[in-house]
BAKE-61569 format. One record per residue: residue in three letters; x, y, z of N, C-alpha, C, O in turn. Coordinates in Angstrom, 2 decimals. Example, Ala and Ser with C-alpha at 12.3 -4.5 7.8 and 13.67 -1.06 7.14 Angstrom:
<rs>
<r = ALA | nc1 = 13.19 | nc2 = -5.69 | nc3 = 7.80 | cac1 = 12.30 | cac2 = -4.50 | cac3 = 7.80 | cc1 = 13.20 | cc2 = -3.30 | cc3 = 7.80 | oc1 = 14.24 | oc2 = -3.32 | oc3 = 8.46>
<r = SER | nc1 = 12.85 | nc2 = -2.25 | nc3 = 7.08 | cac1 = 13.67 | cac2 = -1.06 | cac3 = 7.14 | cc1 = 12.90 | cc2 = 0.03 | cc3 = 7.87 | oc1 = 13.41 | oc2 = 1.14 | oc3 = 8.04>
</rs>
This chain:
<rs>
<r = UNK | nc1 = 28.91 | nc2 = 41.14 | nc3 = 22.30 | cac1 = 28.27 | cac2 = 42.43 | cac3 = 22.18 | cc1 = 26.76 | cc2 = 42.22 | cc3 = 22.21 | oc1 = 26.30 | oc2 = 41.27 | oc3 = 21.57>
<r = UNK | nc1 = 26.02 | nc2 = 42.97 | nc3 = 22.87 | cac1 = 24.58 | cac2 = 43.06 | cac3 = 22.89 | cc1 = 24.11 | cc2 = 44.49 | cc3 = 22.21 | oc1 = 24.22 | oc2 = 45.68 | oc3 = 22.51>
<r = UNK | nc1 = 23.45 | nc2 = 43.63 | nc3 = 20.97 | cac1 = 23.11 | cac2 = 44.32 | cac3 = 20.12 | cc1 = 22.37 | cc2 = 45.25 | cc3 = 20.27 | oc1 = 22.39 | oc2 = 46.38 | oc3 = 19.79>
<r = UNK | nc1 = 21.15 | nc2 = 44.36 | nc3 = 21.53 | cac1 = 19.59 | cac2 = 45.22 | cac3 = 21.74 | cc1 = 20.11 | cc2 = 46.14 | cc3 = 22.62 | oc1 = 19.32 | oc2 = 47.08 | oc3 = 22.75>
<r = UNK | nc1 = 21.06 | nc2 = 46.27 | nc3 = 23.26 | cac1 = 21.50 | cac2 = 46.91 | cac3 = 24.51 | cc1 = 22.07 | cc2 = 48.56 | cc3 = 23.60 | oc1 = 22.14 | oc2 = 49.73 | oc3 = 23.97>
<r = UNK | nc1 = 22.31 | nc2 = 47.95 | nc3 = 22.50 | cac1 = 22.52 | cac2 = 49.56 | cac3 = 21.32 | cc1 = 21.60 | cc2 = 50.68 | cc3 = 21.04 | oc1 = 21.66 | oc2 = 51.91 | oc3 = 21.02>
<r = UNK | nc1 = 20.24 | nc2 = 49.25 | nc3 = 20.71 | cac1 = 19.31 | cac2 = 49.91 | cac3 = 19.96 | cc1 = 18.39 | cc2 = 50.60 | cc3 = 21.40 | oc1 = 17.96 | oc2 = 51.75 | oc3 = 21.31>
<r = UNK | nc1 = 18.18 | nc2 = 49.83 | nc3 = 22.61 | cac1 = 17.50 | cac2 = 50.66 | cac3 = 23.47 | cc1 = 18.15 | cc2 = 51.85 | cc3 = 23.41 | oc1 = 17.30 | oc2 = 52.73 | oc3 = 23.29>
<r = UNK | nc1 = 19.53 | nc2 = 52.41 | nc3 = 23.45 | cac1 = 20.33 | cac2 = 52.95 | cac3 = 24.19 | cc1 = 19.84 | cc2 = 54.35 | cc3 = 23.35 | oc1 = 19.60 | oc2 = 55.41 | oc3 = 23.92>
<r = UNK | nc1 = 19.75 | nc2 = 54.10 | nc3 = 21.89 | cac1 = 19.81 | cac2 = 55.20 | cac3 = 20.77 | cc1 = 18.19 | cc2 = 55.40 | cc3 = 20.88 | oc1 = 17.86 | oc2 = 56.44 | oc3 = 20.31>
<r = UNK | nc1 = 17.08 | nc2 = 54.70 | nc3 = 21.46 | cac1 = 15.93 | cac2 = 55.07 | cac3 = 21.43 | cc1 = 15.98 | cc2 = 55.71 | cc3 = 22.74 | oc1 = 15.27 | oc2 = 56.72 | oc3 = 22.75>
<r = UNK | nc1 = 16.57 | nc2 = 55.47 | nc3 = 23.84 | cac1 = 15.92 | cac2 = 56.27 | cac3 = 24.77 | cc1 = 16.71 | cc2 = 57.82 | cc3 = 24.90 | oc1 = 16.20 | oc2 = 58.79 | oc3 = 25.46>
<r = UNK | nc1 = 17.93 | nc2 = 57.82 | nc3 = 24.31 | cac1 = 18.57 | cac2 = 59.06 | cac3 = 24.08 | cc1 = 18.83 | cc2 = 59.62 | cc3 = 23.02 | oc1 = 19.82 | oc2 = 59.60 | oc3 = 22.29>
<r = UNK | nc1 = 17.03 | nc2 = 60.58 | nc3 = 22.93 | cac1 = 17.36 | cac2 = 61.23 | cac3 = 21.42 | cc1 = 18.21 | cc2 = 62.49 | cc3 = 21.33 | oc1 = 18.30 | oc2 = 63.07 | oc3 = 20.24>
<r = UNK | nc1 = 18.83 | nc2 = 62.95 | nc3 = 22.39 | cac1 = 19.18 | cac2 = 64.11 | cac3 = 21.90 | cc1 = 20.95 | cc2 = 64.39 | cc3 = 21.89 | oc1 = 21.59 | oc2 = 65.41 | oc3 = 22.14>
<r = UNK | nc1 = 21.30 | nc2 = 63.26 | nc3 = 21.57 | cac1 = 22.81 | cac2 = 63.20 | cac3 = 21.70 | cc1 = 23.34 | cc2 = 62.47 | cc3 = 20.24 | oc1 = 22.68 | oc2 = 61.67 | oc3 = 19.57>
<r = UNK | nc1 = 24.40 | nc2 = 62.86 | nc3 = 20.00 | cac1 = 25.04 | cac2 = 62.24 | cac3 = 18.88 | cc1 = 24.68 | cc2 = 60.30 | cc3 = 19.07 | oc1 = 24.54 | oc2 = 59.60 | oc3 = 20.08>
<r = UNK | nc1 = 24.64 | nc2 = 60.00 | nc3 = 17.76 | cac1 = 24.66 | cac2 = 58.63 | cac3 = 17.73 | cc1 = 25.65 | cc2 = 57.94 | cc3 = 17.67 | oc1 = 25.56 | oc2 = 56.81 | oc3 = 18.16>
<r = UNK | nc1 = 26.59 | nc2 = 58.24 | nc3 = 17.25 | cac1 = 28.04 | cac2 = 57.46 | cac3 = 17.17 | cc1 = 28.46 | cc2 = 57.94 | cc3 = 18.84 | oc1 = 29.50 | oc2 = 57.40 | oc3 = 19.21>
<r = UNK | nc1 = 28.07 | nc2 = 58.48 | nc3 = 19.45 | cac1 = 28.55 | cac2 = 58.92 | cac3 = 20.71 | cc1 = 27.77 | cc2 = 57.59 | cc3 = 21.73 | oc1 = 28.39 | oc2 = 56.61 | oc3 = 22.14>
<r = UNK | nc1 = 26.74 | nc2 = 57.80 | nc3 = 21.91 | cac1 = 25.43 | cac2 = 56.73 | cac3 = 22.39 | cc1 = 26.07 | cc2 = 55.57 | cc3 = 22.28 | oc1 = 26.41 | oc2 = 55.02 | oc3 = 23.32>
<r = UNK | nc1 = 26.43 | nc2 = 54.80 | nc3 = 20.69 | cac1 = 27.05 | cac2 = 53.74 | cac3 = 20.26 | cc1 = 28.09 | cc2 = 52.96 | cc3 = 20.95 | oc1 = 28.19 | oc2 = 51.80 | oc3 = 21.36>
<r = UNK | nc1 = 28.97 | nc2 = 54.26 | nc3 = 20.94 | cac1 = 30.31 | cac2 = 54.29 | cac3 = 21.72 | cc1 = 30.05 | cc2 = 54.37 | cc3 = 23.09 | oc1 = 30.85 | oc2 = 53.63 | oc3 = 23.65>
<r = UNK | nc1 = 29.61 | nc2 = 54.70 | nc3 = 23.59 | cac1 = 29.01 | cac2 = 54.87 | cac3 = 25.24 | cc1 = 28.54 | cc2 = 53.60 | cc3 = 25.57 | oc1 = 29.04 | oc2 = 53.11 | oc3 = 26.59>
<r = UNK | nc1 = 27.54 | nc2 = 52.84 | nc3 = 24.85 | cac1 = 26.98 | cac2 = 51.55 | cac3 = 25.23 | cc1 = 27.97 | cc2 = 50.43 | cc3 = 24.98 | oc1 = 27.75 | oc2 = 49.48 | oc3 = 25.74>
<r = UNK | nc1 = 28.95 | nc2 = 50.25 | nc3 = 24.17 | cac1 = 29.70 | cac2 = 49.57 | cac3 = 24.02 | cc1 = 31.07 | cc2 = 49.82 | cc3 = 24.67 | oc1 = 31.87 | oc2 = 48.90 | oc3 = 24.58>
<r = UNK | nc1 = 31.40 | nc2 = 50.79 | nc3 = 25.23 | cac1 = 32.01 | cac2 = 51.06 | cac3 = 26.43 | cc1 = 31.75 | cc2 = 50.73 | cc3 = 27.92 | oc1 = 32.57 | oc2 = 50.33 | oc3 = 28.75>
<r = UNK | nc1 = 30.51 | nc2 = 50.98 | nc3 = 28.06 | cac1 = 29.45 | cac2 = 50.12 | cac3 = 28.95 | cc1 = 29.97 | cc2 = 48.58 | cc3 = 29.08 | oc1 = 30.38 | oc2 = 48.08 | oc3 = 30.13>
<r = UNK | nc1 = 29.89 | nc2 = 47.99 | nc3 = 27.96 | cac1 = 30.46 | cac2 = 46.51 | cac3 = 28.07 | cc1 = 31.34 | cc2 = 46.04 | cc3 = 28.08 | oc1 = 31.53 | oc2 = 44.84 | oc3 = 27.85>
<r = UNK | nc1 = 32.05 | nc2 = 46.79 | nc3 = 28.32 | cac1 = 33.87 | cac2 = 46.76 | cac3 = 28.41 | cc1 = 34.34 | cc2 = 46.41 | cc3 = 27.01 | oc1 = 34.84 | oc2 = 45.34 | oc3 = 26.64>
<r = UNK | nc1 = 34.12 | nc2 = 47.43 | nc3 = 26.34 | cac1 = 34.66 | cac2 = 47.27 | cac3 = 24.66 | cc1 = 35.48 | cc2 = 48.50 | cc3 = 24.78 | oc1 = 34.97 | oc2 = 49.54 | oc3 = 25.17>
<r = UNK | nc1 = 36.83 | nc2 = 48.40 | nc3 = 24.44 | cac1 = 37.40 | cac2 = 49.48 | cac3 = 23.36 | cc1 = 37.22 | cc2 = 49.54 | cc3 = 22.25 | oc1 = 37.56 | oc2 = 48.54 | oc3 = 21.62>
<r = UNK | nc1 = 36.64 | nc2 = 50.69 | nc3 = 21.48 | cac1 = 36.20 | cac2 = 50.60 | cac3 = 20.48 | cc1 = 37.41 | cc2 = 51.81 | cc3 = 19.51 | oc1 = 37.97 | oc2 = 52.86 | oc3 = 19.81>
<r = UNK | nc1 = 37.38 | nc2 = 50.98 | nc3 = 18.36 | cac1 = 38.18 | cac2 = 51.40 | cac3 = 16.81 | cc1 = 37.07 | cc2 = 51.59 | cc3 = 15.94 | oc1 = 36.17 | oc2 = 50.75 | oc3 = 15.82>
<r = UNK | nc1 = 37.13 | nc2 = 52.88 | nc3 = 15.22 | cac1 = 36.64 | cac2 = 53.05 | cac3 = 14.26 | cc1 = 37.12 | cc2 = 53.83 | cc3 = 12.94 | oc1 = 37.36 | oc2 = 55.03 | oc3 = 12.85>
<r = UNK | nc1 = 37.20 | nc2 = 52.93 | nc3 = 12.02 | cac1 = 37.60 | cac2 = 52.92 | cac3 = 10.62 | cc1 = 39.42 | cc2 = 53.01 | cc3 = 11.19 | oc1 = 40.12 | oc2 = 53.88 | oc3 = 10.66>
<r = UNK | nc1 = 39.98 | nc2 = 52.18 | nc3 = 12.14 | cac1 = 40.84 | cac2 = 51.97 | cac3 = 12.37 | cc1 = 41.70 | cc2 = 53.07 | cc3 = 13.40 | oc1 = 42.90 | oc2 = 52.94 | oc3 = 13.65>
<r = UNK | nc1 = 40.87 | nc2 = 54.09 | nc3 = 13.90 | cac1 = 40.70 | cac2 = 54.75 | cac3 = 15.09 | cc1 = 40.51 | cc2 = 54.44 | cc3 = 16.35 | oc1 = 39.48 | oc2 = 53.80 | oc3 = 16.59>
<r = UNK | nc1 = 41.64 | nc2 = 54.86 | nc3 = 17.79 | cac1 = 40.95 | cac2 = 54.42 | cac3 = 18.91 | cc1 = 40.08 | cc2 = 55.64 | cc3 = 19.35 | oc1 = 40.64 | oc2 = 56.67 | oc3 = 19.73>
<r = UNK | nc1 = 38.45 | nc2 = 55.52 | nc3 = 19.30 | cac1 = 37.71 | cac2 = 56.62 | cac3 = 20.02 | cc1 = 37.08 | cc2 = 56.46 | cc3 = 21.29 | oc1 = 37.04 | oc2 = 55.27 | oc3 = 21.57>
<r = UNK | nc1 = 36.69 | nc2 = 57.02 | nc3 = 21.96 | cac1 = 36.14 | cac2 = 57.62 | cac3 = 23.10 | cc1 = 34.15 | cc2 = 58.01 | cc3 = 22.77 | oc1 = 33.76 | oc2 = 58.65 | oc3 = 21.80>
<r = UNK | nc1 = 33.40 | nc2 = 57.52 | nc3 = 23.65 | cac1 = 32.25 | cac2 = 58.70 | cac3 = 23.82 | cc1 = 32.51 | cc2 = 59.49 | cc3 = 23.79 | oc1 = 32.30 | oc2 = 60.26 | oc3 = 22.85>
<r = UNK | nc1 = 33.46 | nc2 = 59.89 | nc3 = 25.37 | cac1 = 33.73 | cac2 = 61.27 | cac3 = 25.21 | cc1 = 34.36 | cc2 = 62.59 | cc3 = 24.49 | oc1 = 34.11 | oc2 = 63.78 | oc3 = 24.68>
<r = UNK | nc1 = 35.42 | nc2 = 61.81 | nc3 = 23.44 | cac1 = 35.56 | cac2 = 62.29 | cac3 = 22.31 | cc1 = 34.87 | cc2 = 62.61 | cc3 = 20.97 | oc1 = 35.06 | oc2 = 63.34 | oc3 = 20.00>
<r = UNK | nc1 = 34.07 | nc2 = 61.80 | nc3 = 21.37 | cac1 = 32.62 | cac2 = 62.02 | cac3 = 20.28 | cc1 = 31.80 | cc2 = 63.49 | cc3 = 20.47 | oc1 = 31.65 | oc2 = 64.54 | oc3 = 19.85>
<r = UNK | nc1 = 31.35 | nc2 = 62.86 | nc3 = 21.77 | cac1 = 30.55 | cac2 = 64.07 | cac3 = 22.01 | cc1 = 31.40 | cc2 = 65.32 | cc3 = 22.28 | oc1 = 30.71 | oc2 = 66.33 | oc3 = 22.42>
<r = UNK | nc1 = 33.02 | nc2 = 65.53 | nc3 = 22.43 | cac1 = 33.49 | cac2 = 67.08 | cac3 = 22.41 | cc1 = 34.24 | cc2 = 67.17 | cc3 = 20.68 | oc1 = 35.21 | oc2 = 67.76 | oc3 = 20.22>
<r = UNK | nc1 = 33.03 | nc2 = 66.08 | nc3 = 20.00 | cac1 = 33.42 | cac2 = 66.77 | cac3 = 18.47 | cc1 = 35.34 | cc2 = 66.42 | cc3 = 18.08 | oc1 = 35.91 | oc2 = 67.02 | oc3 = 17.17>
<r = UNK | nc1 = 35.82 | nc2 = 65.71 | nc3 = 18.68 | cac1 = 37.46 | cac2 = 65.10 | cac3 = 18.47 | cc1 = 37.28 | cc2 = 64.55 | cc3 = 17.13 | oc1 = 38.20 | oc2 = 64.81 | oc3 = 16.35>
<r = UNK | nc1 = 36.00 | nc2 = 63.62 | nc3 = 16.54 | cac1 = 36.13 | cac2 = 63.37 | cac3 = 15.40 | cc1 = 34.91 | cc2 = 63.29 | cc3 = 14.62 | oc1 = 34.36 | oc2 = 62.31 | oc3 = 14.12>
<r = UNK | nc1 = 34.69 | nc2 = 64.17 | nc3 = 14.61 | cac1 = 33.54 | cac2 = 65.39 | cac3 = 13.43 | cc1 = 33.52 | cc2 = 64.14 | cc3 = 12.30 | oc1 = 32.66 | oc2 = 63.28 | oc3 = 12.13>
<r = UNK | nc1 = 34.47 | nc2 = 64.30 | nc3 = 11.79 | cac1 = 34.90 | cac2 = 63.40 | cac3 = 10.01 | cc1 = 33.97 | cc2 = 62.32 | cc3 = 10.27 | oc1 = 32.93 | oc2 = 62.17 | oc3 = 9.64>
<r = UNK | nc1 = 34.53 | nc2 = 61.25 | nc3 = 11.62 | cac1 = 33.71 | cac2 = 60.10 | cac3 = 11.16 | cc1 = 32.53 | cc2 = 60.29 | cc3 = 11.82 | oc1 = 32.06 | oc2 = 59.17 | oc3 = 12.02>
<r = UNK | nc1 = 31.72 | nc2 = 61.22 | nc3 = 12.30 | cac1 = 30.12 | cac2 = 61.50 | cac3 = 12.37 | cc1 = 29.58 | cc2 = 61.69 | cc3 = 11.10 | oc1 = 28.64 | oc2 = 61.03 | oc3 = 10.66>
<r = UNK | nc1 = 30.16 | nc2 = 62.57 | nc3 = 10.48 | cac1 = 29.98 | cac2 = 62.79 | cac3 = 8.76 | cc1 = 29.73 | cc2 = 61.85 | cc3 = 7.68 | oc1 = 29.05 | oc2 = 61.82 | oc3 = 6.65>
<r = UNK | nc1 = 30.68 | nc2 = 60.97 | nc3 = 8.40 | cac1 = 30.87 | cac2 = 59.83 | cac3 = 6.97 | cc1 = 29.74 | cc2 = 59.64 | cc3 = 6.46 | oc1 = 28.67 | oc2 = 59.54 | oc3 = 7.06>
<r = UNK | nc1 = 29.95 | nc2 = 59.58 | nc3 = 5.25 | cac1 = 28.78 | cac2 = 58.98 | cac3 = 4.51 | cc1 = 29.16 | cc2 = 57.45 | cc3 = 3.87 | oc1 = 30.03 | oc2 = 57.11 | oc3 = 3.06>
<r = UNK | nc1 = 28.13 | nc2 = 56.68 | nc3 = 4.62 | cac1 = 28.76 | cac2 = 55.22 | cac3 = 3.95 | cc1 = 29.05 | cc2 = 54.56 | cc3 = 5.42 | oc1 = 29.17 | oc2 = 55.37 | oc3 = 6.34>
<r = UNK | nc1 = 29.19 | nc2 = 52.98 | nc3 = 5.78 | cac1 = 29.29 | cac2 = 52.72 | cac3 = 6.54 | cc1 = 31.00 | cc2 = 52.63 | cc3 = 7.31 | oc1 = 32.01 | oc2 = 52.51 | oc3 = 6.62>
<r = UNK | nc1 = 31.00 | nc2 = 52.71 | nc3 = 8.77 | cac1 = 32.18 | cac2 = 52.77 | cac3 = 9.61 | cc1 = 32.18 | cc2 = 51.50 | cc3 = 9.93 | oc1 = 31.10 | oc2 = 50.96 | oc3 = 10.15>
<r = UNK | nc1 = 33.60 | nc2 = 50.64 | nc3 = 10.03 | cac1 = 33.92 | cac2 = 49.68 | cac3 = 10.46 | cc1 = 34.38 | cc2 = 49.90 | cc3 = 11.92 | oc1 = 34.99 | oc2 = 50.93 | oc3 = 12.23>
<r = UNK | nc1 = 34.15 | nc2 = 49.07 | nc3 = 12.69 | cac1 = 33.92 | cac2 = 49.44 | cac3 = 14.05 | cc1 = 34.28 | cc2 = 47.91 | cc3 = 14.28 | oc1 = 33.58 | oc2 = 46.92 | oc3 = 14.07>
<r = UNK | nc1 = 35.51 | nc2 = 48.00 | nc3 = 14.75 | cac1 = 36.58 | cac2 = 46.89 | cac3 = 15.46 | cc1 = 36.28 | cc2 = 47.01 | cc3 = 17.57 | oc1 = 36.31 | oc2 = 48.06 | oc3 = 18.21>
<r = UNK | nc1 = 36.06 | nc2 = 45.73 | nc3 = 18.11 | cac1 = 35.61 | cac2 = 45.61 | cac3 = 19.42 | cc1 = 36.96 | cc2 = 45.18 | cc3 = 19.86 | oc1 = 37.67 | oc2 = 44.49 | oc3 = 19.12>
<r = UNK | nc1 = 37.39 | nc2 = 45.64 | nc3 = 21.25 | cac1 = 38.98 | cac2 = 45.06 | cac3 = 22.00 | cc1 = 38.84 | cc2 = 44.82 | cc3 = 23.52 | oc1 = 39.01 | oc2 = 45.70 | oc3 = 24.36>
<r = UNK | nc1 = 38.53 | nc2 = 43.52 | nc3 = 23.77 | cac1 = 38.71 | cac2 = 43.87 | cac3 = 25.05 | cc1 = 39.98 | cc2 = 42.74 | cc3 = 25.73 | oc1 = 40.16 | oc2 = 41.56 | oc3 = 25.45>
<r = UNK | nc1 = 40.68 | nc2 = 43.53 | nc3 = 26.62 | cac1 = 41.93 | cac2 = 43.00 | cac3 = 27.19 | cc1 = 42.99 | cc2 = 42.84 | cc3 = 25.95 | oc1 = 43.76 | oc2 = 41.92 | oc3 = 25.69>
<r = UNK | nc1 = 42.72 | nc2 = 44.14 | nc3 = 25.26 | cac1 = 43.94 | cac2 = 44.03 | cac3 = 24.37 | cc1 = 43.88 | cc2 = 43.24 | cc3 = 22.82 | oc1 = 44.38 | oc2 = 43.50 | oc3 = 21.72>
<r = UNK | nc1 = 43.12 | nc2 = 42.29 | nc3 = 23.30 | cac1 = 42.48 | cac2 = 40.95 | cac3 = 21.72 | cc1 = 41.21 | cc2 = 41.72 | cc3 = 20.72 | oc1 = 40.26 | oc2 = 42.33 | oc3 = 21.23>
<r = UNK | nc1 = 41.32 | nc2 = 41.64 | nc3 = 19.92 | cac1 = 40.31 | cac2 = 42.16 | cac3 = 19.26 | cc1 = 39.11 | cc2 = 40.73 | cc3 = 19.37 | oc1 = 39.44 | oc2 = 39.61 | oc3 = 18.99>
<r = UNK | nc1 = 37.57 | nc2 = 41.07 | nc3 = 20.00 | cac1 = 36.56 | cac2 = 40.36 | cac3 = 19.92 | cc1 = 35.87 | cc2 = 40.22 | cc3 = 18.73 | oc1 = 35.52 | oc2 = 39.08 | oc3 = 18.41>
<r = UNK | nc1 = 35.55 | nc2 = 41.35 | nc3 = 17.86 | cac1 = 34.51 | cac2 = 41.17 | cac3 = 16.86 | cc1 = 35.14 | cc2 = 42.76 | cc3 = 16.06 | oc1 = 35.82 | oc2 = 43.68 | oc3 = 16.53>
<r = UNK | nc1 = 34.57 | nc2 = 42.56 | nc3 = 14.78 | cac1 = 33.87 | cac2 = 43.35 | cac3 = 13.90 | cc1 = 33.07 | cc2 = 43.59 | cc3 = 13.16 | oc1 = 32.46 | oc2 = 42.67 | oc3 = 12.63>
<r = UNK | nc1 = 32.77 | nc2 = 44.98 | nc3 = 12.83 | cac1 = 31.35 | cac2 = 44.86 | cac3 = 12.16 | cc1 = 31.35 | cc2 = 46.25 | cc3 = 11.21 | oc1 = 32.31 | oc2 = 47.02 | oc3 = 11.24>
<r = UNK | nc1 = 30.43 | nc2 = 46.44 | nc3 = 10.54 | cac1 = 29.99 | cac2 = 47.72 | cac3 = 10.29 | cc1 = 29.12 | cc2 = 48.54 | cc3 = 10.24 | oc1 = 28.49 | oc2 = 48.13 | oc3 = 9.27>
<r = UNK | nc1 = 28.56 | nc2 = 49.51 | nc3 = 10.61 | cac1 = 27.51 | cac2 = 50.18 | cac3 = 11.19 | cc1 = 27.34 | cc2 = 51.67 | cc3 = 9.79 | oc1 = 28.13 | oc2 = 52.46 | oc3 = 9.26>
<r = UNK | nc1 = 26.24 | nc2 = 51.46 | nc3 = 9.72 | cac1 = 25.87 | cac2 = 52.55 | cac3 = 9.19 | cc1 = 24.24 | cc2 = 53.15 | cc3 = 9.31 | oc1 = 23.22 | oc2 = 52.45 | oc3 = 9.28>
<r = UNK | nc1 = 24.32 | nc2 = 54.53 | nc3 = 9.44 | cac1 = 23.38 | cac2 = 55.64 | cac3 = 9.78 | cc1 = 22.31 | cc2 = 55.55 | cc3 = 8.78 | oc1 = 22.72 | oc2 = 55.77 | oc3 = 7.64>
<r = UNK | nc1 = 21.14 | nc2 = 55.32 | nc3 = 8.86 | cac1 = 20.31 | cac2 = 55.46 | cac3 = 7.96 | cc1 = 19.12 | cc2 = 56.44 | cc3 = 8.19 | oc1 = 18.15 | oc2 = 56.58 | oc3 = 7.44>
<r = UNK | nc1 = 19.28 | nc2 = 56.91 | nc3 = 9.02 | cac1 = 17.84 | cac2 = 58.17 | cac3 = 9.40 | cc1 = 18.30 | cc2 = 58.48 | cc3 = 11.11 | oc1 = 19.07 | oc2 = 57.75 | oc3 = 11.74>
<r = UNK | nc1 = 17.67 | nc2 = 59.70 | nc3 = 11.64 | cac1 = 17.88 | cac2 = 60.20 | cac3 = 12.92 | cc1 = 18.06 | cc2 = 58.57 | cc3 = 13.88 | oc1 = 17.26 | oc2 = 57.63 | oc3 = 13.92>
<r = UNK | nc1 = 19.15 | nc2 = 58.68 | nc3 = 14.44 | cac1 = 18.66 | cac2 = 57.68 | cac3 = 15.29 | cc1 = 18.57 | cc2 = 56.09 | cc3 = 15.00 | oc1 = 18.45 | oc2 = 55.29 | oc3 = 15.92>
<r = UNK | nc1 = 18.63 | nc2 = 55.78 | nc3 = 13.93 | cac1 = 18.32 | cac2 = 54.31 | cac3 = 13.13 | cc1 = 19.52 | cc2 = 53.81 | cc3 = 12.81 | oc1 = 20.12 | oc2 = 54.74 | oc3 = 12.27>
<r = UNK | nc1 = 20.44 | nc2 = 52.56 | nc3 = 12.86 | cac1 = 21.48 | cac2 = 52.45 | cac3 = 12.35 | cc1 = 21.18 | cc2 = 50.99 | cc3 = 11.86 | oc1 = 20.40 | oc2 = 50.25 | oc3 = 12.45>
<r = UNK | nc1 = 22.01 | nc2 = 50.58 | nc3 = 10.50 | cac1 = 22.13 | cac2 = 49.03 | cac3 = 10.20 | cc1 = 23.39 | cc2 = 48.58 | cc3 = 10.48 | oc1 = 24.26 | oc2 = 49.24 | oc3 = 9.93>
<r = UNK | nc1 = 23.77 | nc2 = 47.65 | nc3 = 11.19 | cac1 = 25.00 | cac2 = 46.97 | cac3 = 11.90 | cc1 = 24.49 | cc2 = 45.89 | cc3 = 11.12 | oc1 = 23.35 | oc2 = 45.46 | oc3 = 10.99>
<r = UNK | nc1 = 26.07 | nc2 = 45.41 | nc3 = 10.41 | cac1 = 26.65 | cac2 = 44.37 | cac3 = 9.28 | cc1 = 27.73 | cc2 = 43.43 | cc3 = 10.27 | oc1 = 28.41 | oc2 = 43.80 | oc3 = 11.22>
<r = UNK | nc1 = 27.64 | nc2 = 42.58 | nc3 = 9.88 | cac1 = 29.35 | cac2 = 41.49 | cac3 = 9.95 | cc1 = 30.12 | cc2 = 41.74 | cc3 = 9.15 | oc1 = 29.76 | oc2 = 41.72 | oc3 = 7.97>
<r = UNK | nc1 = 31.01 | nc2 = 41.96 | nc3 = 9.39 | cac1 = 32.21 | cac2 = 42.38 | cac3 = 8.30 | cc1 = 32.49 | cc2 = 41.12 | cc3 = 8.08 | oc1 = 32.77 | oc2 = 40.18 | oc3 = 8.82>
<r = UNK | nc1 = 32.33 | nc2 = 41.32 | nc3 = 6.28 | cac1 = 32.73 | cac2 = 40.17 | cac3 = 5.94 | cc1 = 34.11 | cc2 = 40.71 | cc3 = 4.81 | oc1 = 34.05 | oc2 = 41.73 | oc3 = 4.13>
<r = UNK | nc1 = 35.17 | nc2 = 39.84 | nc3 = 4.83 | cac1 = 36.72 | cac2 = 40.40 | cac3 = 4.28 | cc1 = 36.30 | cc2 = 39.68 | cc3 = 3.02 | oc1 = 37.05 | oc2 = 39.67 | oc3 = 2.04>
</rs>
């Protein structure tokens, strides 16, 4: 996963959901992305499919899949318009 490839992504597009952006750039890299044990979509993001985890308060664990294997996890959380802190999940 390319991290910086996130953070450009959420600076140059301010006017869209961030968990959407997130999901979009890491879709970009051929990630299926799980969150908080969810399979989501950008495009489900942005037509509002899951409101709840835009809401969350507190950080989302956000599981990476590509070809079926899970690559990585992590956890991401919102700290101001636009700003996010991405963790290693540690068990």
């Amino acid at each position: 996963m390319n991290v910086q490839k996130i953070f450009d992504a959420l600076h140059e597009d301010q006017e869209n959901s961030e968990l959407s952006i997130i999901c979009g750039e890491l879709e970009e890299q051929g990630y299926k992305v799980r969150l908080d044990g969810r399979d989501v979509t950008s495009a489900e993001i942005l037509d509002s499919d899951h409101e709840d985890l835009e809401d969350k308060v507190g950080p989302l664990i956000v599981s990476l899949y590509k070809d079926g294997s899970l690559e990585q996890e992590f956890t991401l959380e919102f700290i101001d318009d636009h700003e996010v802190v991405i963790e290693r999940k540690i068990e």
